[in-house]
TORDREN-135335 format. One record per residue: x, y, z of N, C-alpha, C, O in turn. Coordinates in steps of 0.02 Angstrom, whole numbers, plus 50000, padded with zeros to 5 digits. Layout:
<sites>
<<X Y Z> <X Y Z> <X Y Z> <X Y Z>>;
...
</sites>
This chain:
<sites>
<<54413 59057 50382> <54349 59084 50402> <54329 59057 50471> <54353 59003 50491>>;
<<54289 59091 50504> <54266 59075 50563> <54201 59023 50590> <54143 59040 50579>>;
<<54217 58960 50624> <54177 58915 50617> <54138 58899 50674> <54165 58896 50729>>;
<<54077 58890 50668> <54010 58890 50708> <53981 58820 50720> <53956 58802 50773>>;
<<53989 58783 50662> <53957 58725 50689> <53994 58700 50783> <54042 58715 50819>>;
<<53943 58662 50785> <53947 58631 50840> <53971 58565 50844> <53944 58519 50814>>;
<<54037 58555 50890> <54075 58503 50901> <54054 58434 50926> <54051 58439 50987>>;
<<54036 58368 50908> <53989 58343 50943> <54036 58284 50963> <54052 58256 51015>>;
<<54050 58279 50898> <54120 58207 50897> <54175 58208 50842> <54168 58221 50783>>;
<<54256 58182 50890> <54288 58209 50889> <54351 58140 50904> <54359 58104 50953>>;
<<54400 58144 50816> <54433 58070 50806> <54499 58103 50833> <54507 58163 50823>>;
<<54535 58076 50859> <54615 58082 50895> <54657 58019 50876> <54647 57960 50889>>;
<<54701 58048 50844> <54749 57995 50791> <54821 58036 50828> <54831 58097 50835>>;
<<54852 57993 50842> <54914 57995 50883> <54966 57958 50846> <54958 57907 50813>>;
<<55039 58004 50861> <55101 57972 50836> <55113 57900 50877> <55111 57889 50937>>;
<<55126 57856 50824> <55153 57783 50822> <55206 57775 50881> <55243 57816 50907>>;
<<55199 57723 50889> <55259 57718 50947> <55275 57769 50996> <55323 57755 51032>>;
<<55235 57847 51010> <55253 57871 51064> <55202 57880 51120> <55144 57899 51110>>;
<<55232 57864 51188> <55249 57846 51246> <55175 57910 51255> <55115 57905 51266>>;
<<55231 57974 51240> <55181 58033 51254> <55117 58044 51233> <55066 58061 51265>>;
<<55128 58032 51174> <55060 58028 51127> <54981 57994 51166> <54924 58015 51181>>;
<<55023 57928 51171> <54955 57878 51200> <54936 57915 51259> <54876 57921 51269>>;
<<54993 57952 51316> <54982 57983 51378> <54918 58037 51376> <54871 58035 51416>>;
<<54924 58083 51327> <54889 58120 51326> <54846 58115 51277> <54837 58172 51256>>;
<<54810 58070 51241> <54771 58034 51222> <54719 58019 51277> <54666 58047 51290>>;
<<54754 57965 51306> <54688 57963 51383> <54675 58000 51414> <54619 57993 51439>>;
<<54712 58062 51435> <54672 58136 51462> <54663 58143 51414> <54710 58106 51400>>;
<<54643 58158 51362> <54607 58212 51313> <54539 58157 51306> <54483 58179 51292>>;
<<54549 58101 51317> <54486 58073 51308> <54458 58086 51351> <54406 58112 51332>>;
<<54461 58083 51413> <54425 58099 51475> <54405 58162 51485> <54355 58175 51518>>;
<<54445 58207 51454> <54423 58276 51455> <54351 58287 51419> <54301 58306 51451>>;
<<54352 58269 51329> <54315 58272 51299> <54243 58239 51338> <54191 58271 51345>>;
<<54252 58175 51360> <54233 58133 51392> <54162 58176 51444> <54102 58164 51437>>;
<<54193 58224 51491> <54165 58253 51545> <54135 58318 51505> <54089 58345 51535>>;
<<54154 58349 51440> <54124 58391 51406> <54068 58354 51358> <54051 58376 51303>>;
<<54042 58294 51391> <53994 58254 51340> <54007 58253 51261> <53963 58273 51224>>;
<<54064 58232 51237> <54080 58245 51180> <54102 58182 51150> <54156 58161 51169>>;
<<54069 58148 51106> <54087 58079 51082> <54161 58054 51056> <54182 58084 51006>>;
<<54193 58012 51078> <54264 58008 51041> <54281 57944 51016> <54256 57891 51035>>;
<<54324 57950 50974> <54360 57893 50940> <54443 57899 50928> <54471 57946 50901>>;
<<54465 57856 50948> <54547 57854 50950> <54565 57816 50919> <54520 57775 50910>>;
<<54624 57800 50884> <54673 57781 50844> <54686 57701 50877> <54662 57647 50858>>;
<<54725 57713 50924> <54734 57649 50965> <54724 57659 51054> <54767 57678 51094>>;
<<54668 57643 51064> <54638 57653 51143> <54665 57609 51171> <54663 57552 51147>>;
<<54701 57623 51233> <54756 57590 51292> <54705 57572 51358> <54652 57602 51370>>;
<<54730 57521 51394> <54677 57487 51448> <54625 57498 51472> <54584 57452 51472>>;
<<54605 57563 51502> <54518 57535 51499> <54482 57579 51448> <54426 57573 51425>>;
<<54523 57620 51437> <54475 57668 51383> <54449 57633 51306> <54403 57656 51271>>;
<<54494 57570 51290> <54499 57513 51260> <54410 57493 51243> <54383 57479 51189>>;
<<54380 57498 51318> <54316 57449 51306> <54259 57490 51309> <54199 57476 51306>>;
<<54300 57560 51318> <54195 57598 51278> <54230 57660 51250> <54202 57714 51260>>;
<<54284 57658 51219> <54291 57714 51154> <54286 57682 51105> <54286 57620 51102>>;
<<54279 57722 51057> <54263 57698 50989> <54331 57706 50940> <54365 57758 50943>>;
<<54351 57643 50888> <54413 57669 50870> <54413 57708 50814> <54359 57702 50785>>;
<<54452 57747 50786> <54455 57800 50748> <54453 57761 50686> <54477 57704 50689>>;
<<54425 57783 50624> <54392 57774 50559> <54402 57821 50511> <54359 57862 50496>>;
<<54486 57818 50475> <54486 57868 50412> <54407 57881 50382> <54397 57941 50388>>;
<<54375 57863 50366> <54317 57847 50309> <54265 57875 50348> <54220 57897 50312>>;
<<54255 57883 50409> <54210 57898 50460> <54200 57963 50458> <54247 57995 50435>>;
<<54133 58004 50481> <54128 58082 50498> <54136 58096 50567> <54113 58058 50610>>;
<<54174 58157 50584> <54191 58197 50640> <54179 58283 50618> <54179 58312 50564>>;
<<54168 58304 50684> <54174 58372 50682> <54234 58394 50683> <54249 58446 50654>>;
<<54273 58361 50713> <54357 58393 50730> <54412 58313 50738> <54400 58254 50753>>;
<<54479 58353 50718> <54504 58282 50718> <54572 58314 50734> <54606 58350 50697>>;
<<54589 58286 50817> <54664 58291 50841> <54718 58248 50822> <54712 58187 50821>>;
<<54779 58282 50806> <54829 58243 50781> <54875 58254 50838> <54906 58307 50845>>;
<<54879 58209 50876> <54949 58218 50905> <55008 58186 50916> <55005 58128 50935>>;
<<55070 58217 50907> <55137 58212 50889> <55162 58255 50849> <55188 58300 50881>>;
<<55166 58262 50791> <55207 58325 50742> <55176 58306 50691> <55124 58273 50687>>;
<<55217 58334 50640> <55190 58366 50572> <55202 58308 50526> <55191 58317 50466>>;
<<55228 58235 50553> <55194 58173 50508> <55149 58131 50526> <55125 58087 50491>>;
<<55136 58144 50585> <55051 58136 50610> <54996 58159 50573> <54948 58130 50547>>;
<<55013 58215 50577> <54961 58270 50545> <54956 58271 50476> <54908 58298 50449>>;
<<55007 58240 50441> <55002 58243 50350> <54980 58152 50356> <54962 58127 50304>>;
<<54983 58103 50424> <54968 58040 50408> <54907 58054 50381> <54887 58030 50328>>;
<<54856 58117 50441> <54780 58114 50434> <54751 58138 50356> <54712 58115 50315>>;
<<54789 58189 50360> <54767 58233 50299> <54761 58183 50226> <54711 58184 50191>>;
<<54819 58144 50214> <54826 58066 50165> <54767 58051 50175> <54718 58070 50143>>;
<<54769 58008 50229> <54714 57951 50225> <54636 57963 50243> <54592 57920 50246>>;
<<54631 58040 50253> <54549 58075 50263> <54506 58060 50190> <54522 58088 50137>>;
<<54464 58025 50196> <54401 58007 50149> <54320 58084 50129> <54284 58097 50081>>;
<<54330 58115 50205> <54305 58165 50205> <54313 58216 50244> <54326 58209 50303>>;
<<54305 58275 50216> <54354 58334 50244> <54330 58369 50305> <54274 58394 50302>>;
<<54370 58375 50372> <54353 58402 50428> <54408 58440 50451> <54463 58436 50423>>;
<<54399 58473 50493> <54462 58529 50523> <54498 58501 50569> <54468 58499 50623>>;
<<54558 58476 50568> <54611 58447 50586> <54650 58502 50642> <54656 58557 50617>>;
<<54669 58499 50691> <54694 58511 50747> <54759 58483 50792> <54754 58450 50844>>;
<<54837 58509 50751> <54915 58464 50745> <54914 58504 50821> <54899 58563 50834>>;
<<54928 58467 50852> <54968 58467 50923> <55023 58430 50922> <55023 58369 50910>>;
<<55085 58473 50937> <55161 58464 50932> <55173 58455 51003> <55168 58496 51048>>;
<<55197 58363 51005> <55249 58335 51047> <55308 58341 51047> <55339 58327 51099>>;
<<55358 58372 50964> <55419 58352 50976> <55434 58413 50972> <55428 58446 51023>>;
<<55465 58456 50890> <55500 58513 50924> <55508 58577 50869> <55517 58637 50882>>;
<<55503 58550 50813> <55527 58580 50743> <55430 58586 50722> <55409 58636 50751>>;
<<55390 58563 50695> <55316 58577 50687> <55320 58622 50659> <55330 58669 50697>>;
<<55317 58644 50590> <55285 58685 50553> <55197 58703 50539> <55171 58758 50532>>;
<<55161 58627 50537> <55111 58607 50514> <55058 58618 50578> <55005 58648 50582>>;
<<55097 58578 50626> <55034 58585 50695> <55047 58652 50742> <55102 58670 50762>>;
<<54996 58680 50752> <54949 58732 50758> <54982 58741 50843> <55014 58793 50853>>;
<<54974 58696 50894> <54990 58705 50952> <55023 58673 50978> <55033 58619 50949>>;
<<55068 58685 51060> <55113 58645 51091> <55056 58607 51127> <54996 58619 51123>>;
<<55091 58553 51168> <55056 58525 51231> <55015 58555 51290> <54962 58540 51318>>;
<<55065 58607 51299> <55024 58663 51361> <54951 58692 51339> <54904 58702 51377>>;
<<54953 58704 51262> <54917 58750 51244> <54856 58703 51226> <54811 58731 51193>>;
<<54846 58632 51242> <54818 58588 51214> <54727 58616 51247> <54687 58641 51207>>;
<<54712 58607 51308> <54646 58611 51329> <54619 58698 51339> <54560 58715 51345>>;
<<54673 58739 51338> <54639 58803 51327> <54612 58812 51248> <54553 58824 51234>>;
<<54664 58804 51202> <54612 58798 51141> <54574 58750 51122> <54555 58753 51063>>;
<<54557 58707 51153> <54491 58650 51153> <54433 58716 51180> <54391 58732 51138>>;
<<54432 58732 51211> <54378 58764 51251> <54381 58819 51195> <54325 58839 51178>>;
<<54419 58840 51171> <54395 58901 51118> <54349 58877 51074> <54294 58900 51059>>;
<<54389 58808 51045> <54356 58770 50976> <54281 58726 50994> <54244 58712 50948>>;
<<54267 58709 51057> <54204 58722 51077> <54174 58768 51070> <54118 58766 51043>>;
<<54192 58809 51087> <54129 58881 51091> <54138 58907 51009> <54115 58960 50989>>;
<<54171 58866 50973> <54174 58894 50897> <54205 58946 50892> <54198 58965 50834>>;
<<54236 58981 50921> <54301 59010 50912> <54348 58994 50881> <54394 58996 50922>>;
<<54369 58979 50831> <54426 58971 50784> <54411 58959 50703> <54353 58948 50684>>;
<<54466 58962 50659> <54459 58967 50610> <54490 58894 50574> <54525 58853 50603>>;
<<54466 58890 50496> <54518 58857 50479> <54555 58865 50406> <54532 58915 50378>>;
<<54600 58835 50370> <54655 58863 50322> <54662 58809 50290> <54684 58756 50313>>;
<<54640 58821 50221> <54651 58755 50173> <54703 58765 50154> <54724 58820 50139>>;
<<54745 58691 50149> <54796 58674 50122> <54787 58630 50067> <54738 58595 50077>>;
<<54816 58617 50012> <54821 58601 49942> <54848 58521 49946> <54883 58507 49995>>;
<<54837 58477 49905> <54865 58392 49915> <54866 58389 49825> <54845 58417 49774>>;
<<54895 58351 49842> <54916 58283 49781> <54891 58240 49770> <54877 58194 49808>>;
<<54876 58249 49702> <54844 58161 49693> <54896 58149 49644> <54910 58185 49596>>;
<<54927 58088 49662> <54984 58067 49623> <54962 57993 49622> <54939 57960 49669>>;
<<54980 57967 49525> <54968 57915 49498> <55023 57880 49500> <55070 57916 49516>>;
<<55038 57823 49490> <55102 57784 49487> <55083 57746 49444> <55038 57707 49457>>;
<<55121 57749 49357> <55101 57695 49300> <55142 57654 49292> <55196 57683 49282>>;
<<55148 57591 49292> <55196 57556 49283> <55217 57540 49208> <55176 57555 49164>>;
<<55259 57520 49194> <55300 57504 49118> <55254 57444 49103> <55238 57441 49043>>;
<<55226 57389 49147> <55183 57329 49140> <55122 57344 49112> <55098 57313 49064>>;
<<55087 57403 49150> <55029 57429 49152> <55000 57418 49230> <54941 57436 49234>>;
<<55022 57399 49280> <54983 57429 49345> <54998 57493 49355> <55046 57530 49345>>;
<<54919 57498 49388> <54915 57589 49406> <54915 57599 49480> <54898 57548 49508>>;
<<54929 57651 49522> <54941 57652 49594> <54894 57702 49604> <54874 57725 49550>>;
<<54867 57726 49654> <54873 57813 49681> <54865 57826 49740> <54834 57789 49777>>;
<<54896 57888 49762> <54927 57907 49822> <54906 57970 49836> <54889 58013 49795>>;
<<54906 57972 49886> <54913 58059 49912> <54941 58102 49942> <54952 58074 49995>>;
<<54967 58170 49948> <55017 58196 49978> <55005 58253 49987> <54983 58285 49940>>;
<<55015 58291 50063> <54992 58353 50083> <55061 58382 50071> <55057 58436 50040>>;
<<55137 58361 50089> <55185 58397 50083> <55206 58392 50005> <55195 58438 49966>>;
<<55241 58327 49984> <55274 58325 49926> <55284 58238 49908> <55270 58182 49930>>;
<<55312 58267 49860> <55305 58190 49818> <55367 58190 49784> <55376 58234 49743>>;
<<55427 58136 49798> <55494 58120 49793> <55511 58079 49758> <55484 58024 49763>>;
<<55566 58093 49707> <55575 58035 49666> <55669 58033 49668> <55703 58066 49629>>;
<<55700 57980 49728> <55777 57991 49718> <55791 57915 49726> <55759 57864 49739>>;
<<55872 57936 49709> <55911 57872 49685> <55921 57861 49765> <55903 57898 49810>>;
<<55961 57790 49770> <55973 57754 49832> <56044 57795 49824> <56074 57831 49784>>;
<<56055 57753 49911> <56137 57810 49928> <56183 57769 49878> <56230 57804 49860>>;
<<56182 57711 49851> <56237 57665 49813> <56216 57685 49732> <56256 57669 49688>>;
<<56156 57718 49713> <56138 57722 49631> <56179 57752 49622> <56207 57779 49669>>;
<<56201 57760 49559> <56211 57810 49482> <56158 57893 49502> <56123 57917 49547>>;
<<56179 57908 49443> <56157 57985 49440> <56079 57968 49396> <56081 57931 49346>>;
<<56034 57988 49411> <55980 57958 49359> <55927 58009 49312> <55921 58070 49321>>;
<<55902 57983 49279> <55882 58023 49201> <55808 58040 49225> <55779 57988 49241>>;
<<55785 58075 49229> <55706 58102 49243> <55679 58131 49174> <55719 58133 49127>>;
<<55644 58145 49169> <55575 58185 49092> <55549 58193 49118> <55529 58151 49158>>;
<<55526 58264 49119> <55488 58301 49147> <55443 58341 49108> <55464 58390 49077>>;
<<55374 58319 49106> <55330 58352 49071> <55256 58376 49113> <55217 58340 49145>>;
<<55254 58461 49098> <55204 58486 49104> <55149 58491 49052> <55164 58500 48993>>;
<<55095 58486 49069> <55026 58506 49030> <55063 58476 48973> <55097 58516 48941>>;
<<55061 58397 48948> <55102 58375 48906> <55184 58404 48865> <55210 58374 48818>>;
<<55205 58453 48890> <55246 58504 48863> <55306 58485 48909> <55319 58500 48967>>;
<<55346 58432 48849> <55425 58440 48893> <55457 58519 48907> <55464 58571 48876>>;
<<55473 58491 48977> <55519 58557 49018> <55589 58525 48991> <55618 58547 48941>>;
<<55608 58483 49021> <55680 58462 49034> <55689 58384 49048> <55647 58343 49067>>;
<<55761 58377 49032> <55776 58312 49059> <55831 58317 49102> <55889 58333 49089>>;
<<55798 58296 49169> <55826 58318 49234> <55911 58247 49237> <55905 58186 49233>>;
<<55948 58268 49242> <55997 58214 49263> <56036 58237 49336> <56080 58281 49337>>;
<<56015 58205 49386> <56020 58226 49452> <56023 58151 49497> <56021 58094 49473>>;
<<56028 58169 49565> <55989 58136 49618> <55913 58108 49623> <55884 58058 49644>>;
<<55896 58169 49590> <55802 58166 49615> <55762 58230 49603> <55775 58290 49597>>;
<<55727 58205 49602> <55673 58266 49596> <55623 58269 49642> <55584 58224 49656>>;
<<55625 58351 49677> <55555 58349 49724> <55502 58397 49696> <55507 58456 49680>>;
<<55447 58351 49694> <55371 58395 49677> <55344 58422 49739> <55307 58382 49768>>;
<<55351 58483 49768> <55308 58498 49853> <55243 58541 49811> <55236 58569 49756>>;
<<55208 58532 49862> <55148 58606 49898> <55174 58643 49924> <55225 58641 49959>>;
<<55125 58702 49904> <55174 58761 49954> <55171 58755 50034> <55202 58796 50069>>;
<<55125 58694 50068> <55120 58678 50130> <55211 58635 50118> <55247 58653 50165>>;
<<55235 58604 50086> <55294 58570 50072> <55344 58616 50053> <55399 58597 50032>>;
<<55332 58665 50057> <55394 58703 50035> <55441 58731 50080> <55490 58764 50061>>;
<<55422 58715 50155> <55475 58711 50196> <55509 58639 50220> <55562 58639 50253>>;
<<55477 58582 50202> <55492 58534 50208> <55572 58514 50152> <55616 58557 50143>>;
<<55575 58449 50123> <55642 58419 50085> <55656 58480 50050> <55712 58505 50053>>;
<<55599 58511 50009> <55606 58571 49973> <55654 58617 49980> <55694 58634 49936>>;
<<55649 58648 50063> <55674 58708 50068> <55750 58678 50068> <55793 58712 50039>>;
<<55772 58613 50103> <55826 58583 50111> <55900 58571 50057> <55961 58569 50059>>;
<<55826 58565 49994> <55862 58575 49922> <55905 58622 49894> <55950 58622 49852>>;
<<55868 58675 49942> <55882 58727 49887> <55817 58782 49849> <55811 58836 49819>>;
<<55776 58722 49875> <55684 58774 49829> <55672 58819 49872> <55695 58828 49929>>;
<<55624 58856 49833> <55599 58922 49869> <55526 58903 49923> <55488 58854 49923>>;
<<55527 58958 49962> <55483 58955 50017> <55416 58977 49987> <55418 59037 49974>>;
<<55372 58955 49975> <55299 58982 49950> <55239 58996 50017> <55238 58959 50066>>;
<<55200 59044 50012> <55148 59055 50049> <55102 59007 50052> <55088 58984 49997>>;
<<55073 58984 50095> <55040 58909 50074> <54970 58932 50058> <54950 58890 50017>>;
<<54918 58979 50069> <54884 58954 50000> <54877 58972 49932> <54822 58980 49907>>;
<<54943 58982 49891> <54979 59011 49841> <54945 58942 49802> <54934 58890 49833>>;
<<54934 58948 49749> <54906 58883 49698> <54940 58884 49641> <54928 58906 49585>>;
<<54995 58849 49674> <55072 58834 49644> <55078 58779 49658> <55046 58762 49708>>;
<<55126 58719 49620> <55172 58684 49638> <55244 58697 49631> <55262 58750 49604>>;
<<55282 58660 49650> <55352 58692 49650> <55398 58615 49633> <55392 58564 49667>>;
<<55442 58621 49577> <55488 58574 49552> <55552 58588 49567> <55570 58645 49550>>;
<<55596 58549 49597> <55650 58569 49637> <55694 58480 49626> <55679 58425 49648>>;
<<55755 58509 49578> <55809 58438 49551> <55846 58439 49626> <55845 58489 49662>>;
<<55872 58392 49639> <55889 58350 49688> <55979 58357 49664> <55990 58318 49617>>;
<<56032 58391 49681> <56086 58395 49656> <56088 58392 49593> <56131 58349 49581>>;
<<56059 58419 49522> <56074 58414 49465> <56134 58396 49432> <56186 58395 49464>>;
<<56133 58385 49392> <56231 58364 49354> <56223 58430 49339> <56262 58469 49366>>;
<<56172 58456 49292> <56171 58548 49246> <56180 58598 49283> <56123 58598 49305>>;
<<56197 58627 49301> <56197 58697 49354> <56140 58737 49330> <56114 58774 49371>>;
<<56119 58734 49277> <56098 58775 49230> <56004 58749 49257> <55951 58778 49246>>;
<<56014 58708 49281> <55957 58679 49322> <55925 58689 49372> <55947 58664 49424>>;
<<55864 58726 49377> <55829 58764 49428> <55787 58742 49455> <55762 58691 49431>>;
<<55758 58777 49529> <55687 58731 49529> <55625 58778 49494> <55633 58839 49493>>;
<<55585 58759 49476> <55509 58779 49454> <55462 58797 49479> <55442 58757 49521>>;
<<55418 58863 49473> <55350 58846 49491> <55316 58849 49441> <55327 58879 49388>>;
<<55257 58803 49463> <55211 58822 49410> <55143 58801 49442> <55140 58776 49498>>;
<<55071 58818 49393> <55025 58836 49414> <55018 58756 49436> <55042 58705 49411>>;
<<54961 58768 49511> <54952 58702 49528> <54865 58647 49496> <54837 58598 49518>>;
<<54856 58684 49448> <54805 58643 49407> <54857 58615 49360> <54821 58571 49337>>;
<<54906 58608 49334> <54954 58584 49271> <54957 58507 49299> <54958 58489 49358>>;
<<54957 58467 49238> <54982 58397 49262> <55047 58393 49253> <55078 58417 49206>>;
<<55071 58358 49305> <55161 58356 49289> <55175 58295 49282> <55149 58256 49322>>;
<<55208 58275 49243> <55224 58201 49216> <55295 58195 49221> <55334 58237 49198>>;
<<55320 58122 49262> <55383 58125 49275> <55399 58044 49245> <55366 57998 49270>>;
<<55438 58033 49206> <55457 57949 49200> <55516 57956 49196> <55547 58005 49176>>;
<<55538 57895 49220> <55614 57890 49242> <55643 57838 49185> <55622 57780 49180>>;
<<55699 57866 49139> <55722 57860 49116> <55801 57826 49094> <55840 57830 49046>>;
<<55798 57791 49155> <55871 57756 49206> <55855 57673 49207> <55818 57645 49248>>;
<<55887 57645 49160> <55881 57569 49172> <55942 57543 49233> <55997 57570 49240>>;
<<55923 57500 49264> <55945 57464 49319> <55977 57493 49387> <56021 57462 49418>>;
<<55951 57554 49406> <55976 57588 49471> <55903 57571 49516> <55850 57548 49496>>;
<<55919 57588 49572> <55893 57572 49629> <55836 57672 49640> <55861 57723 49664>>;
<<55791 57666 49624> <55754 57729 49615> <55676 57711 49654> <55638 57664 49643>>;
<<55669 57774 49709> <55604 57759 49750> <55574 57809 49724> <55599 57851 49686>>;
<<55524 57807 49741> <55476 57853 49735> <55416 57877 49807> <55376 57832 49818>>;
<<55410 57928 49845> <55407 57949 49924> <55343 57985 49924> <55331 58025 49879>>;
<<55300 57973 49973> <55245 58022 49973> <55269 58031 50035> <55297 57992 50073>>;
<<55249 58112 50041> <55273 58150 50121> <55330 58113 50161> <55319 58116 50221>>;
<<55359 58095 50152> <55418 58033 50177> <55396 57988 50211> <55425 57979 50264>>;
<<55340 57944 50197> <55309 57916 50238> <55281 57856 50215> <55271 57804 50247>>;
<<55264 57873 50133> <55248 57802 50095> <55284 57794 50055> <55306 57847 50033>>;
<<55305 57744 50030> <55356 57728 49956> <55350 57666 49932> <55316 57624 49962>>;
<<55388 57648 49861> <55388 57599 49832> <55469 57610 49780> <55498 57664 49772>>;
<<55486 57555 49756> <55531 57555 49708> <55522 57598 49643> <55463 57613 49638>>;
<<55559 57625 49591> <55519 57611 49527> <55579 57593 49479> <55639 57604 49487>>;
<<55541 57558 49418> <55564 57540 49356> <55598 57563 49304> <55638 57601 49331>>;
<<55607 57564 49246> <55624 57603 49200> <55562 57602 49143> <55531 57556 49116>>;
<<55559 57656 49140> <55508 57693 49105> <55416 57695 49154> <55360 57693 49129>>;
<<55434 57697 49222> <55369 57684 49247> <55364 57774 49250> <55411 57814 49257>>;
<<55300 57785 49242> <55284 57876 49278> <55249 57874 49320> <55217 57828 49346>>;
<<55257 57948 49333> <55221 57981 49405> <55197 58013 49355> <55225 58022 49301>>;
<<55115 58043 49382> <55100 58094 49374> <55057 58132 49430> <55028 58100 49474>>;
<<55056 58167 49428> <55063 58231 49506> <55039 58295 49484> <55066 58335 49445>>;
<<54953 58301 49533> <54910 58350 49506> <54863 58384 49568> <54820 58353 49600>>;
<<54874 58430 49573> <54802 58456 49622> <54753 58407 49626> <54731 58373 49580>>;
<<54735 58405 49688> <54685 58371 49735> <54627 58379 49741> <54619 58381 49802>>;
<<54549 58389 49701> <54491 58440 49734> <54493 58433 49803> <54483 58485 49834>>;
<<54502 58386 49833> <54506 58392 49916> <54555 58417 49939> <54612 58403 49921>>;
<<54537 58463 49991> <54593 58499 50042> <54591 58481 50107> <54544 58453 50135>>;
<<54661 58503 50141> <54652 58494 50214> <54634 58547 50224> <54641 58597 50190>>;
<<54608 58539 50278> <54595 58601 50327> <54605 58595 50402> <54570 58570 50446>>;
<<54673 58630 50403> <54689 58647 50483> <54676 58702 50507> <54669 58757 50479>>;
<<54671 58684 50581> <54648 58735 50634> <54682 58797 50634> <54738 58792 50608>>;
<<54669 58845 50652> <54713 58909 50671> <54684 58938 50727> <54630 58967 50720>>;
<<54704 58937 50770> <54687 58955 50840> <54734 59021 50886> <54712 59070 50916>>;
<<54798 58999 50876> <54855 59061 50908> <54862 59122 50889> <54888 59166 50923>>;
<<54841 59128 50833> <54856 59192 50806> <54929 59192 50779> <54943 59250 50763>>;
<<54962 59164 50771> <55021 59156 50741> <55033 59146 50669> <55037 59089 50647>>;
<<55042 59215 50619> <55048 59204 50552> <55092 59165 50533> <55130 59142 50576>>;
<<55100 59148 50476> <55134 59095 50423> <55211 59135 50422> <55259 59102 50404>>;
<<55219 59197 50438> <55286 59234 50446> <55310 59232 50541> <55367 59247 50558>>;
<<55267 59218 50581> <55276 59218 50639> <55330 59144 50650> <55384 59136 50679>>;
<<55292 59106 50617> <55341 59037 50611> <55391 59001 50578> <55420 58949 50595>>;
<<55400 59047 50509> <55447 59062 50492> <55522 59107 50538> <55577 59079 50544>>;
<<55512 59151 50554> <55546 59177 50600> <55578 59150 50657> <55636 59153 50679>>;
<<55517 59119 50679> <55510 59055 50727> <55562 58997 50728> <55613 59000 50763>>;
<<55549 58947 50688> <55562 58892 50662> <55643 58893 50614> <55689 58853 50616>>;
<<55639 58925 50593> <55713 58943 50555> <55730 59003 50569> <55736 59042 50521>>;
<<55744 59033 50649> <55765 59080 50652> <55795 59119 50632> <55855 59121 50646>>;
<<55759 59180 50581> <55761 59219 50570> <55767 59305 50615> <55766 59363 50595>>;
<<55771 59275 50675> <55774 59342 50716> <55692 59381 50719> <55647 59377 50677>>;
<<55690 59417 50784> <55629 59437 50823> <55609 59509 50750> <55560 59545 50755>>;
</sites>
């Protein structure tokens, strides 16, 4: 839908370690800067250091730039406390998720000032982590949520239960749980199918199965999916968006459920969800 409020202030969270990122970070601050527009950055570089403000998951903004690629942009979407329209500007090259290149960076600023643009909820995860001890974890995930063996494990035993209702017992590599925002991500890599992203689905997709007979899944994305691993003494992680992880145990579960909070990214180009498909995994004009 088309959005009117007025832009006042405005958080810029930049990819880690790049060079580029921070570069155009300080012009975009200065830009905003001369459009009287309050800002806060991630990590502010020499003098912008001593009168910007630093960026605050937990904090309110009208708009919030991500720049670098599409694990920038799922860093924000994770760790957002409250929901604002997110704006992926792509430094590197592949970007499914962010919305614009570098060039295209200050002409659609000036659109999204004048409230010109829209934005497009995307679907997350709230995923629990129970341990066999009894500690509880939780996490969040805009793409997907991964559960595989190390390159040296065994083949390992998964249970897989929906809306309490065993499906199967997966004996594979791994298992990936995506969003249909994740379903071009590890997903599509697998082997899973491509979903429309705001389809309110999840999608279950075995990781090399031993069964052939072994498919991936969709199913509705209100269902709780319950995964415990069933594999004593292999080396087994467990991945949010490839970006957070931990070990797990034998007999610890996941469980992995729609989010009431959504992201919401920008749409500004006019470029459908089939434009970038085409695009991106060339498919031809």
């Amino acid at each position: 839908m088309s959005q009117q409020a007025e832009i006042r202030r405005v958080g810029i969270v930049t990819k880690r370690a790049s060079r580029e990122a921070a570069r155009v970070a300080s012009d975009l601050v200065d830009w905003l800067d001369r459009h009287g527009i309050e800002v806060a950055v991630d990590r502010p570089s020499g003098e912008e250091g001593t009168k910007v403000a630093i960026y605050d998951p937990s904090a309110s903004y009208d708009l919030i730039v991500a720049l670098g690629g599409d694990g920038t942009l799922m860093s924000v979407a994770r760790a957002r406390q409250k929901e604002v329209p997110i704006l992926g500007v792509n430094l590197g090259s592949l970007g499914f998720l962010t919305e614009i290149s570098r060039t295209e960076l200050y002409p659609s600023l000036t659109e999204i000032l004048a409230g010109r643009f829209e934005t497009e909820s995307r679907s997350l995860f709230d995923v629990t982590l129970e341990r066999a001890e009894g500690e509880v974890l939780s996490f969040r995930a805009l793409n997907d949520v991964v559960i595989t063996k190390s390159a040296l494990a065994r083949i390992i035993d998964l249970r897989i239960e929906v809306d309490g209702q065993l499906v199967a017992r997966y004996r594979s590599d791994g298992l990936i749980i995506a969003t249909p925002t994740g379903s071009t991500a590890y997903n599509l890599s697998a082997g899973g199918p491509i979903a429309y992203p705001s389809l309110p689905v999840a999608l279950l997709t075995p990781i090399c199965p031993h069964t052939l007979s072994h498919r991936p899944l969709v199913v509705p994305d209100s269902s709780l999916i319950e995964i415990t691993l069933e594999t004593r003494h292999e080396e087994v992680y467990l991945t949010l968006d490839g970006q957070e992880g931990m070990a797990l145990e034998y007999s610890d579960r996941v469980r992995v459920r729609s989010s009431p909070h959504k992201a919401h990214l920008v749409r500004i180009s006019g470029r459908s969800f089939y434009d970038s498909l085409r695009s991106k995994l060339r498919w031809g004009s």
